[in-house]
C-alpha positions in Angstrom: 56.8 -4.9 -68.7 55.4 -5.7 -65.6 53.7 -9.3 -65.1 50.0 -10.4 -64.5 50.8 -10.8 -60.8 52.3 -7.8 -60.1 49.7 -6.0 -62.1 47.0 -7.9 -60.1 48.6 -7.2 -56.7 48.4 -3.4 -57.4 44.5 -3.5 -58.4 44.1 -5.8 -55.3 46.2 -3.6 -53.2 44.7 -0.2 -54.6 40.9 -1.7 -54.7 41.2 -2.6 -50.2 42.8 0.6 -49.8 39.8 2.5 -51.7 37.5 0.0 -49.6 39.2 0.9 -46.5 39.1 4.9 -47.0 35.8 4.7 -47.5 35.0 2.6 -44.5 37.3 4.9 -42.7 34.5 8.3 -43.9 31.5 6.3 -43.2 32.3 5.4 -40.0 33.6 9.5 -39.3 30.5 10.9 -40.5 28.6 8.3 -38.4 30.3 9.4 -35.3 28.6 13.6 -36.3 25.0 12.2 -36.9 22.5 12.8 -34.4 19.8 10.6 -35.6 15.8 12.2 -34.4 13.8 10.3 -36.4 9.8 10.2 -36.2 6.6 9.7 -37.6 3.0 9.2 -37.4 0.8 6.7 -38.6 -3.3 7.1 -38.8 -6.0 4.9 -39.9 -7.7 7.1 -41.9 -11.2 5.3 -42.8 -12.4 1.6 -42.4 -14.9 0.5 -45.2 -16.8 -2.2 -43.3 -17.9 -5.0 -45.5 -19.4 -3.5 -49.1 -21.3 -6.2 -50.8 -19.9 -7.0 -54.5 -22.0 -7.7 -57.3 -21.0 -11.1 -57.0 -21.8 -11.6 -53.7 -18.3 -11.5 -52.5 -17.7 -9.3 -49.4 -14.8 -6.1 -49.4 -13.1 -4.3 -46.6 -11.6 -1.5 -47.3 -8.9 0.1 -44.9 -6.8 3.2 -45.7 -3.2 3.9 -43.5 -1.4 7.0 -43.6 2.2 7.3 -42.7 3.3 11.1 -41.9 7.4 11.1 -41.9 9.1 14.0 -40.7 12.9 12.8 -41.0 14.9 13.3 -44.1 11.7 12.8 -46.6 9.0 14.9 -45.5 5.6 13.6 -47.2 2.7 11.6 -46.7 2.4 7.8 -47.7 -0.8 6.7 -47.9 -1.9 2.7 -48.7 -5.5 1.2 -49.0 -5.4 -2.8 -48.0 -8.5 -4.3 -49.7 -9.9 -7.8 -48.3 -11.9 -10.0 -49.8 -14.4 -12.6 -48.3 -15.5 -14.8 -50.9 -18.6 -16.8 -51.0 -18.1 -20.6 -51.1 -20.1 -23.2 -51.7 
């Protein structure tokens, strides 16, 4: 029966040569990739200051981001901003 330290050298040895192989692919399909990526951003609308019922004040602005690399969709985001009242 083998010891703890030879058993602990193989898994070492086997874990860095698993490691390295896979470094070794990433780096090879690296080298084939032609990366073209782009995309498009629009602001879409601008909601300029809506009074709140309690006084406060709200803009409203609403980006779109068009990506036409690997994921092909449309992500859209509305950023809300609040003014409050203080006295």
């Amino acid at each position: 029966m083998h010891s703890f330290g030879y058993r602990a050298n193989a898994l070492l040895t086997f874990a860095i040569t698993i490691l390295a192989l896979m470094c070794a692919m990433a780096s090879l399909s690296d080298n084939f990739n032609s990366p073209s990526p782009n995309s498009q951003v629009q602001v879409l609308n601008i909601n300029w200051f809506q009074k709140k019922p309690d006084g406060d004040d709200e803009v409203i602005l609403r980006i779109c981001w068009v990506t036409g690399a690997c994921f092909r969709g449309k992500l859209c985001i509305d950023c809300r901003f609040y003014f409050y009242v203080c006295f």
